[in-house]
LOVEXPA-545917 format. One record per atom (N, C-alpha, C): atom name; x, y, z; residue in three letters. Coordinates in steps of 0.02 Angstrom, whole numbers, m for minus. Example, Ala and Ser with C-alpha at 12.3 -4.5 7.8 and 13.67 -1.06 7.14 Angstrom:
+------+--------+--------+--------+-----+
| atom |      x |      y |      z | res |
+------+--------+--------+--------+-----+
|    N |    660 |   m284 |    390 | ALA |
|   CA |    615 |   m225 |    390 | ALA |
|    C |    660 |   m165 |    390 | ALA |
|    N |    642 |   m112 |    354 | SER |
|   CA |    684 |    m53 |    357 | SER |
|    C |    645 |      2 |    394 | SER |
+------+--------+--------+--------+-----+
END
This chain:
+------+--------+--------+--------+-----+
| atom |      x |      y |      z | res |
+------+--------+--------+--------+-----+
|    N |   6164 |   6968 |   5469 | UNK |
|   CA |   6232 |   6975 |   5491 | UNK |
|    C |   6265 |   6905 |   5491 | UNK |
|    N |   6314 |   6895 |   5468 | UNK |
|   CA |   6356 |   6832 |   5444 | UNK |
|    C |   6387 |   6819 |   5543 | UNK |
|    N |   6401 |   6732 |   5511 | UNK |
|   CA |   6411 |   6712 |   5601 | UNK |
|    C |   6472 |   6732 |   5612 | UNK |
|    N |   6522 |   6756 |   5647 | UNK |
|   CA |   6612 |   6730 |   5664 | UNK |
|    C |   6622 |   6682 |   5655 | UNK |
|    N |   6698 |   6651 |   5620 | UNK |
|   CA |   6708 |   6612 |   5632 | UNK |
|    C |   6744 |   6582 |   5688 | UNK |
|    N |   6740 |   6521 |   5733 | UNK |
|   CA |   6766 |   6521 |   5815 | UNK |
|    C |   6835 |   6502 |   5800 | UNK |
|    N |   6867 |   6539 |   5823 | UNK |
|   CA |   6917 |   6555 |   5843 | UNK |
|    C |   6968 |   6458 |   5849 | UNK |
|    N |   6902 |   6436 |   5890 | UNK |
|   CA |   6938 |   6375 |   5932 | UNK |
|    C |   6947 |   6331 |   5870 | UNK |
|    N |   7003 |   6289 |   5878 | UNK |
|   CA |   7014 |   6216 |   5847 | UNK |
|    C |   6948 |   6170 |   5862 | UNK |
|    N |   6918 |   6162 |   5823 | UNK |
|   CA |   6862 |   6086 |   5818 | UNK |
|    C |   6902 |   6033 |   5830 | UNK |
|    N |   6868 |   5989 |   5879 | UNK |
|   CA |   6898 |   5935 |   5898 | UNK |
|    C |   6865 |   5862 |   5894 | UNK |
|    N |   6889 |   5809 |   5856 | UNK |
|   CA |   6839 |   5740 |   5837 | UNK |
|    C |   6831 |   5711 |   5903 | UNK |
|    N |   6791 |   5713 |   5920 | UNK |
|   CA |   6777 |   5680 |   6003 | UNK |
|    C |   6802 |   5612 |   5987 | UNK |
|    N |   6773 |   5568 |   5943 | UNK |
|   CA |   6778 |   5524 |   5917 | UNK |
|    C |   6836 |   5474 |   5907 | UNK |
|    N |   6854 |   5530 |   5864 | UNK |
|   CA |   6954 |   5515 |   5863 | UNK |
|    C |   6972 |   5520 |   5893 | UNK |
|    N |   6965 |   5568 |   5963 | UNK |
|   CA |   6998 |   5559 |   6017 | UNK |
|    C |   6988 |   5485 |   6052 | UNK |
|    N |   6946 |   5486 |   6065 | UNK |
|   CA |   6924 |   5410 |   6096 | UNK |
|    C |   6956 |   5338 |   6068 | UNK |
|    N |   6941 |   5349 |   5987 | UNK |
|   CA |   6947 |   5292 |   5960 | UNK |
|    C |   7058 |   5298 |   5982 | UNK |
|    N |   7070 |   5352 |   5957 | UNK |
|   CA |   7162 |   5331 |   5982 | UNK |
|    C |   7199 |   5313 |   6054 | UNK |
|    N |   7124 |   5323 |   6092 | UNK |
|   CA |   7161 |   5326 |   6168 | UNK |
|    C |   7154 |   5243 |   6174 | UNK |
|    N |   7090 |   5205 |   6136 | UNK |
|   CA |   7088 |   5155 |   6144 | UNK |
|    C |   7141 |   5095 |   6097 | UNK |
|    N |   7157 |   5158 |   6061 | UNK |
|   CA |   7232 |   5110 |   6027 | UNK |
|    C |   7292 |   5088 |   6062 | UNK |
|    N |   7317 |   5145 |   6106 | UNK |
|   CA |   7361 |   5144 |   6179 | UNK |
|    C |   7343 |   5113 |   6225 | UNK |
|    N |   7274 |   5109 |   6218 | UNK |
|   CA |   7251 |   5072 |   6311 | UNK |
|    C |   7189 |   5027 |   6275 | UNK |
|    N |   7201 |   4987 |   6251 | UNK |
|   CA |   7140 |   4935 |   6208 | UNK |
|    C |   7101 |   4921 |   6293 | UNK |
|    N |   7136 |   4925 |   6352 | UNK |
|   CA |   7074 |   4870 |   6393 | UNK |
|    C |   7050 |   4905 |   6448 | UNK |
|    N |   7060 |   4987 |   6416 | UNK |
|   CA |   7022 |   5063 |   6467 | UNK |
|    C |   6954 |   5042 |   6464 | UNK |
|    N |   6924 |   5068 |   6524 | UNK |
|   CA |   6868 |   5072 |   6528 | UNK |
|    C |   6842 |   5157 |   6531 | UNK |
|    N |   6760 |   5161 |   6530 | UNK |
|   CA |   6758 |   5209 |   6505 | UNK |
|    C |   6764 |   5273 |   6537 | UNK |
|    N |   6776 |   5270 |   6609 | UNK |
|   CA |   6792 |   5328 |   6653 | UNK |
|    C |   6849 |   5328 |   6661 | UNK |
|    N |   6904 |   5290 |   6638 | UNK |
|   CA |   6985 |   5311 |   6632 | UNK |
|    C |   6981 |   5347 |   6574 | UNK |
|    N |   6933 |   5340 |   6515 | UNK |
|   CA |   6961 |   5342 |   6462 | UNK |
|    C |   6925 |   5440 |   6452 | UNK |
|    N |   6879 |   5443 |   6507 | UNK |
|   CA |   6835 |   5523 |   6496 | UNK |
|    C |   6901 |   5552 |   6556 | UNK |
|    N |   6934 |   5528 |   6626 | UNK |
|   CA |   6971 |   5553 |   6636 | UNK |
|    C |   7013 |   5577 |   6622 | UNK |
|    N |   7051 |   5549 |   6575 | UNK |
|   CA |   7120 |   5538 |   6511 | UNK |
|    C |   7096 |   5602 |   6470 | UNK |
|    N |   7038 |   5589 |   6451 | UNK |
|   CA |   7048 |   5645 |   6386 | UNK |
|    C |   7021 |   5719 |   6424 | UNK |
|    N |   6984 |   5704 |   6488 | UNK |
|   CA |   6997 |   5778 |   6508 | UNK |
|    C |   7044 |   5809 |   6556 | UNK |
|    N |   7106 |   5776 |   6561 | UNK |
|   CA |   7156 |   5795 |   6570 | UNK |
|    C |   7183 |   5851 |   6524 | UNK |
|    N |   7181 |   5817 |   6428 | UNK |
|   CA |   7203 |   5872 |   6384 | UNK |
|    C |   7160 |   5906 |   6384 | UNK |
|    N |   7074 |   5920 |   6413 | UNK |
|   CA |   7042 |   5970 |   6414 | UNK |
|    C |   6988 |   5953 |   6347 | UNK |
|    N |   6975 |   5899 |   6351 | UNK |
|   CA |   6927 |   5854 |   6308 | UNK |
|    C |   6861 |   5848 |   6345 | UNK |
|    N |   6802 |   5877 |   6314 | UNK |
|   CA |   6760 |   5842 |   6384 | UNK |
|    C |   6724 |   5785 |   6348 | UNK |
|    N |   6694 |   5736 |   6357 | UNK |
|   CA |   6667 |   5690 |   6336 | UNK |
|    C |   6624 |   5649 |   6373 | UNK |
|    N |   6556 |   5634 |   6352 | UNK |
|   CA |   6492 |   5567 |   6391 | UNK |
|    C |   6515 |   5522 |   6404 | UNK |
|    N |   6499 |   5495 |   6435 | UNK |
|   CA |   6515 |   5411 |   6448 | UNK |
|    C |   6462 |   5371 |   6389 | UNK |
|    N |   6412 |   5422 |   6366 | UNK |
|   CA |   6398 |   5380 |   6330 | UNK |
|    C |   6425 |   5390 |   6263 | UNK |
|    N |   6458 |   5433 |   6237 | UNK |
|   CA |   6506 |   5420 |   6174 | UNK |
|    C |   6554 |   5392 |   6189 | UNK |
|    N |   6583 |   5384 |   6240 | UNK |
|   CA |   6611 |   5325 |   6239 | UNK |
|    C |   6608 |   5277 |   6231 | UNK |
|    N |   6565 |   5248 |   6264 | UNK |
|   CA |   6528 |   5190 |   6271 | UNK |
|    C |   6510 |   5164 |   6180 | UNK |
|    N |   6460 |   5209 |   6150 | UNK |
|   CA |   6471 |   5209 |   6086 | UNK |
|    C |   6507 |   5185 |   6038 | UNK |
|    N |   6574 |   5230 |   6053 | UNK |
|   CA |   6643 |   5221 |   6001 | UNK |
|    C |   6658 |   5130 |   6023 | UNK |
|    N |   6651 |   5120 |   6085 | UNK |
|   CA |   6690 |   5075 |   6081 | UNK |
|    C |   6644 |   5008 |   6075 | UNK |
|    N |   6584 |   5016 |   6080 | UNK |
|   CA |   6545 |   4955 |   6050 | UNK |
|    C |   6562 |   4960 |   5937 | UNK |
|    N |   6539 |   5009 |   5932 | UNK |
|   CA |   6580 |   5019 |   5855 | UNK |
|    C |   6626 |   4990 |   5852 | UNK |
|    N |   6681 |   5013 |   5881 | UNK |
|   CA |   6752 |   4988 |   5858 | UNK |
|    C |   6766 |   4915 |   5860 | UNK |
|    N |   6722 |   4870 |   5923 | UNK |
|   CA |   6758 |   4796 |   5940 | UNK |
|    C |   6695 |   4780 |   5905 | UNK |
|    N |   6643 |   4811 |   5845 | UNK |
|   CA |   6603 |   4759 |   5818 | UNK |
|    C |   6656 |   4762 |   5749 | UNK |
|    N |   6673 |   4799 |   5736 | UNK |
|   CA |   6709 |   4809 |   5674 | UNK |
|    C |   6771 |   4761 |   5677 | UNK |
|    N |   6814 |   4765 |   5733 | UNK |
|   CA |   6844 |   4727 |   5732 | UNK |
|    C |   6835 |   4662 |   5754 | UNK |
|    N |   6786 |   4629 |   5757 | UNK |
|   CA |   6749 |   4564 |   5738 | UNK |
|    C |   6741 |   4544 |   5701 | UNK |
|    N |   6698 |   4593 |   5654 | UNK |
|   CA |   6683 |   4595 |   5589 | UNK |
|    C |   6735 |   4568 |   5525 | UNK |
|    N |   6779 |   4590 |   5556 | UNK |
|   CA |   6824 |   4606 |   5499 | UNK |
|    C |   6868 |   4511 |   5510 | UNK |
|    N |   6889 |   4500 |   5580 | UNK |
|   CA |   6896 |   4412 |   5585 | UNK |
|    C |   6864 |   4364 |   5593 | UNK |
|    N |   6791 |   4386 |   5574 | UNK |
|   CA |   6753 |   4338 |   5589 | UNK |
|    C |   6777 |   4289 |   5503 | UNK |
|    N |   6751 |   4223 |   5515 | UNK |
|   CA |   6774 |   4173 |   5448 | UNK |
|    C |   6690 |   4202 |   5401 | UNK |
|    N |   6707 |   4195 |   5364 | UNK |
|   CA |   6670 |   4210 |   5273 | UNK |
|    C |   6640 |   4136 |   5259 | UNK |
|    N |   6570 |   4178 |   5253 | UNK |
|   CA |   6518 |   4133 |   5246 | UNK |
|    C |   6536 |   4072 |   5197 | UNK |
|    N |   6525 |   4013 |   5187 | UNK |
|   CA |   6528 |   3959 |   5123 | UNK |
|    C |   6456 |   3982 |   5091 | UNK |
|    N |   6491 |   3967 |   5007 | UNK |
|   CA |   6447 |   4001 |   4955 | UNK |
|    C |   6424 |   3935 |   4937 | UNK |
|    N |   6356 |   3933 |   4930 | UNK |
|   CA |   6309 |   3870 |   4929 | UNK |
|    C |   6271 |   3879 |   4836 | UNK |
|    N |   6301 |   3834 |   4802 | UNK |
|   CA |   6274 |   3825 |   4737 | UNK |
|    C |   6174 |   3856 |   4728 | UNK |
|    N |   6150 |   3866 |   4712 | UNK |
|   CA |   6077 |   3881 |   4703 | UNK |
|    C |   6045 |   3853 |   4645 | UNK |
|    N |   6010 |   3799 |   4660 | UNK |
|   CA |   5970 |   3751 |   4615 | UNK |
|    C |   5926 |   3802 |   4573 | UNK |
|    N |   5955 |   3769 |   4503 | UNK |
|   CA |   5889 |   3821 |   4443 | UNK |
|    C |   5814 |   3766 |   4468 | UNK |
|    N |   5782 |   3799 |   4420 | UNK |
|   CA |   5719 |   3789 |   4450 | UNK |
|    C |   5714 |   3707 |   4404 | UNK |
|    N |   5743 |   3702 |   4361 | UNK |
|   CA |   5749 |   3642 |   4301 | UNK |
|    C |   5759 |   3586 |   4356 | UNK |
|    N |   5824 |   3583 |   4401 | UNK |
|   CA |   5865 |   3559 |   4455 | UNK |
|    C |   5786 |   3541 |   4485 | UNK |
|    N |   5748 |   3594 |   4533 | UNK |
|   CA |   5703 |   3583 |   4568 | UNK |
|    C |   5645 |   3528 |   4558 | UNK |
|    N |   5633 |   3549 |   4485 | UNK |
|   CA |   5578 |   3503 |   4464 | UNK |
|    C |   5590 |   3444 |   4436 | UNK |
|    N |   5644 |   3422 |   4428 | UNK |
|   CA |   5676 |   3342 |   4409 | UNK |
|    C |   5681 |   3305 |   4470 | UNK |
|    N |   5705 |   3353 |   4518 | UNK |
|   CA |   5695 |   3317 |   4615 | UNK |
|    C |   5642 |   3313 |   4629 | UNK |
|    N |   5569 |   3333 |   4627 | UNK |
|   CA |   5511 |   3336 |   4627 | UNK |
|    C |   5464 |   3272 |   4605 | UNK |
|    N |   5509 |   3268 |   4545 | UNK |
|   CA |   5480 |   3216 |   4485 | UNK |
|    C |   5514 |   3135 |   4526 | UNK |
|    N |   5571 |   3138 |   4530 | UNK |
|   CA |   5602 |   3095 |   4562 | UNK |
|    C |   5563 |   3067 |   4604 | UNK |
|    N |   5534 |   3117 |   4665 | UNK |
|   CA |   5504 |   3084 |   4739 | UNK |
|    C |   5415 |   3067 |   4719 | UNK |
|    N |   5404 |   3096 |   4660 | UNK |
|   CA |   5320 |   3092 |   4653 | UNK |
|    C |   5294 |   3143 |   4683 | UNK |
|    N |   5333 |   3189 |   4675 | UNK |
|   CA |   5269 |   3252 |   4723 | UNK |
|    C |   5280 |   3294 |   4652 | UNK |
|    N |   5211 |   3343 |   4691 | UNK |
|   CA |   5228 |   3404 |   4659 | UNK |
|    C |   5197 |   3460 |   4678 | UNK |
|    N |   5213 |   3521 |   4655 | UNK |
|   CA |   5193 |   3572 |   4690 | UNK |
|    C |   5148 |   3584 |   4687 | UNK |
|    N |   5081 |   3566 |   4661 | UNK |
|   CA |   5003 |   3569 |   4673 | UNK |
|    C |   4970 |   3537 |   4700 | UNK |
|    N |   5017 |   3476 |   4718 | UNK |
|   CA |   4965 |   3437 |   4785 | UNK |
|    C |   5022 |   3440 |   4828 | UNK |
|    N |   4979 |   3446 |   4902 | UNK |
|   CA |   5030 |   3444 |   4966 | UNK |
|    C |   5014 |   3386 |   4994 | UNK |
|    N |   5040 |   3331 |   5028 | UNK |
|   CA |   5035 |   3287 |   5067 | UNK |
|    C |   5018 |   3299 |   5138 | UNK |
|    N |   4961 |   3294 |   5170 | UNK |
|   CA |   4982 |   3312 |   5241 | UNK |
|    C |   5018 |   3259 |   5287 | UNK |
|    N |   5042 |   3286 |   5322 | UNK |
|   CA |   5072 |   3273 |   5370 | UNK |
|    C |   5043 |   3233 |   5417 | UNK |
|    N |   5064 |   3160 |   5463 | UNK |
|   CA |   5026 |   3152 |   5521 | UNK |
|    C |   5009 |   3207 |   5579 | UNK |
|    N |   5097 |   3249 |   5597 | UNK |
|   CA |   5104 |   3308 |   5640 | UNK |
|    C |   5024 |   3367 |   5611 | UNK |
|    N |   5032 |   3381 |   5541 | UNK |
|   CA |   4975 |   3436 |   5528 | UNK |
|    C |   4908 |   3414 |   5535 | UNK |
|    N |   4903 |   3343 |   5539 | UNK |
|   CA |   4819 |   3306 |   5570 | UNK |
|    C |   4824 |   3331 |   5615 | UNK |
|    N |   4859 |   3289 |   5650 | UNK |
|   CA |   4861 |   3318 |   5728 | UNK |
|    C |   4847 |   3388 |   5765 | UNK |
|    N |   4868 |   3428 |   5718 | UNK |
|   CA |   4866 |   3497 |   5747 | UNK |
|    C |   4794 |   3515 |   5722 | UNK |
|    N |   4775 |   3494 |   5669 | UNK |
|   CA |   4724 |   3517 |   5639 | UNK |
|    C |   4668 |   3498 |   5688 | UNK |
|    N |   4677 |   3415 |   5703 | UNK |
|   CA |   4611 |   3413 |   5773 | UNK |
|    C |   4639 |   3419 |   5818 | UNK |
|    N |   4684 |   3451 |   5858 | UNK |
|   CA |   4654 |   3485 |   5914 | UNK |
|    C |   4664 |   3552 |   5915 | UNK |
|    N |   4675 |   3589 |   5849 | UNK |
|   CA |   4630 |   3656 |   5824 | UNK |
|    C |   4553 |   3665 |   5831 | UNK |
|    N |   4509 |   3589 |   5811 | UNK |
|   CA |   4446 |   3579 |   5808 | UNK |
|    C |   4423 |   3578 |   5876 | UNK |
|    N |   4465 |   3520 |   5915 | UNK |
|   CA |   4434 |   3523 |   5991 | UNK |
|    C |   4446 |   3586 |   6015 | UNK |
|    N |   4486 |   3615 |   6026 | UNK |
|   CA |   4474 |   3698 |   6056 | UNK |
|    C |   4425 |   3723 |   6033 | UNK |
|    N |   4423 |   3730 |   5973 | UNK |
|   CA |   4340 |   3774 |   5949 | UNK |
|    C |   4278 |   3728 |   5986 | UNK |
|    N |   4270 |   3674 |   5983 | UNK |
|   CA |   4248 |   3642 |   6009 | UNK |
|    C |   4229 |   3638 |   6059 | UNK |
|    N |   4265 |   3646 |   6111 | UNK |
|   CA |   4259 |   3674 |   6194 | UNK |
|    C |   4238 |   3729 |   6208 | UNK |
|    N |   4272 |   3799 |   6152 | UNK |
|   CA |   4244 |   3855 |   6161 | UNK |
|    C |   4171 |   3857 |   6148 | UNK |
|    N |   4142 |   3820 |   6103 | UNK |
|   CA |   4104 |   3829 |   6058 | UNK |
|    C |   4045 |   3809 |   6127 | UNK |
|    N |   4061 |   3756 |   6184 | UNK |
|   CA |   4037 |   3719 |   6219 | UNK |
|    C |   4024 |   3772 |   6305 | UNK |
|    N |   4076 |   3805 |   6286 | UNK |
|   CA |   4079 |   3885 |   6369 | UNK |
|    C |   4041 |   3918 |   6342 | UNK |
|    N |   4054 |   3926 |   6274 | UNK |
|   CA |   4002 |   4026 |   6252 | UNK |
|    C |   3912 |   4001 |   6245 | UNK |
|    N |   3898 |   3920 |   6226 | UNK |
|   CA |   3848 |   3922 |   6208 | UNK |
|    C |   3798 |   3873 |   6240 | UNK |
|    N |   3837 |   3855 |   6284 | UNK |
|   CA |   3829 |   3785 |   6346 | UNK |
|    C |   3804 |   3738 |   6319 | UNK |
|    N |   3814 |   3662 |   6350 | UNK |
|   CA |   3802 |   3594 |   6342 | UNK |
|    C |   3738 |   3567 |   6293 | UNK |
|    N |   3703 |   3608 |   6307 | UNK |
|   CA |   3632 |   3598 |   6275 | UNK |
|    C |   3644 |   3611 |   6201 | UNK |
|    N |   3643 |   3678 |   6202 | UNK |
|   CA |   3637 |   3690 |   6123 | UNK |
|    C |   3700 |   3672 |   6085 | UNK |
|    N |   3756 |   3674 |   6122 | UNK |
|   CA |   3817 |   3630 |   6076 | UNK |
|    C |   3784 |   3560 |   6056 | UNK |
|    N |   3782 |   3508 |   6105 | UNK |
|   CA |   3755 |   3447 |   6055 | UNK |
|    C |   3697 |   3459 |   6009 | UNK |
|    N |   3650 |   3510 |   6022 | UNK |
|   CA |   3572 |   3524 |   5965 | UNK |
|    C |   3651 |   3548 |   5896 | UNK |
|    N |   3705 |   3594 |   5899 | UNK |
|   CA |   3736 |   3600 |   5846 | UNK |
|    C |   3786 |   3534 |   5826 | UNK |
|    N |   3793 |   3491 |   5869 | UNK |
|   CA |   3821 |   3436 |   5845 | UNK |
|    C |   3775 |   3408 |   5809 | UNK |
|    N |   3725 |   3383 |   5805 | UNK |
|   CA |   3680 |   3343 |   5809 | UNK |
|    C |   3666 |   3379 |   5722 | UNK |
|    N |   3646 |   3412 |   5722 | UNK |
|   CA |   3638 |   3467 |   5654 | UNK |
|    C |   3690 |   3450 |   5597 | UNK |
|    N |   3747 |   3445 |   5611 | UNK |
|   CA |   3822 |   3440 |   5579 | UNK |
|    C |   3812 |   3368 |   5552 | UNK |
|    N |   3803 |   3318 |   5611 | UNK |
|   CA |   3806 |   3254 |   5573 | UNK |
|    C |   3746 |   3252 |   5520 | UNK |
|    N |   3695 |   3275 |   5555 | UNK |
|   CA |   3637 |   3270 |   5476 | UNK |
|    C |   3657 |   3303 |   5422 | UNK |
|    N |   3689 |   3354 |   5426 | UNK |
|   CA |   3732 |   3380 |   5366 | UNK |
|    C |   3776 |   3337 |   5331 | UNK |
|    N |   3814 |   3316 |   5371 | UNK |
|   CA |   3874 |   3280 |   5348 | UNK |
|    C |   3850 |   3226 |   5302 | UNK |
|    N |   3788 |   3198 |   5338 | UNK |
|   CA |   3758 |   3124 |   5299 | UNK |
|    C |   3717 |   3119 |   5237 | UNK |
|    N |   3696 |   3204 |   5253 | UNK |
|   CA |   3673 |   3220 |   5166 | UNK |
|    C |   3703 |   3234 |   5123 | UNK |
|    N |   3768 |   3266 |   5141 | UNK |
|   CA |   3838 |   3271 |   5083 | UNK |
|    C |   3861 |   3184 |   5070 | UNK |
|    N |   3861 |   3165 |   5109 | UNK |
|   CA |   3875 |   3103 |   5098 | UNK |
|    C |   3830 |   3060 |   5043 | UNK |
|    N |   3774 |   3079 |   5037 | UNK |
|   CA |   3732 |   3025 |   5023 | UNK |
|    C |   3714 |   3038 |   4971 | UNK |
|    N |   3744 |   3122 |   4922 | UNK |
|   CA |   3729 |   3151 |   4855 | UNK |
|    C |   3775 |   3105 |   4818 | UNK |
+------+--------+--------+--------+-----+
END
């Protein structure tokens, strides 16, 4: 069985809102659900609320100033600046800052290494490392 069609006028909640705030730009949102159910509008506070975060982003949007358009180096550009300073993209220089971080990355492991496995056997694994170290060294 096919639906009726209702009788009633459909009404844009929406549009309603958005025009009341054309007349009264600085309503808030329980004048503005009072207002419209006066003509027998019912409406949330939170479509309200809604419409009118929409509307004042749009109209932001729309005066906010336009980005500056920034030229974009070809890659030709890139690697003549490269060449210029002596670098290049297969070797990285470190940093004093990335030493730095790098040992006391080490001392934390270090300390942990010194709680989980206590005093003793950390230096027997120090102790191990440098004999390592001195036989890489000594090939």
């Amino acid at each position: 069985m096919a639906k009726k069609k209702s009788t009633k006028k459909q009404i844009n909640k929406s549009a309603e809102i958005r025009n009341y705030l054309e007349r009264h730009p600085g309503a808030g949102a329980k004048q503005i659900i009072s207002a419209l159910a006066a003509k027998g509008i019912e409406v949330a506070e939170g479509l309200v609320a809604n419409v009118k975060s929409r509307t004042s982003k749009t109209a932001t949007a729309s005066t906010k100033r336009p980005k500056k358009k920034t030229a974009k180096r070809s890659q030709a550009t890139k690697k003549s600046a490269r060449k210029k300073k002596g670098t290049s993209r297969k070797t990285s220089a470190s940093r004093p800052s990335d030493d730095l971080k790098q040992a006391g990355d080490l001392m934390r492991h270090a300390v942990d290494l010194v709680i989980k496995a206590g005093a003793k056997e950390a230096k027997q694994l120090v102790g191990m490392a440098e004999e390592l170290i001195r036989s890489i060294r000594e090939r």
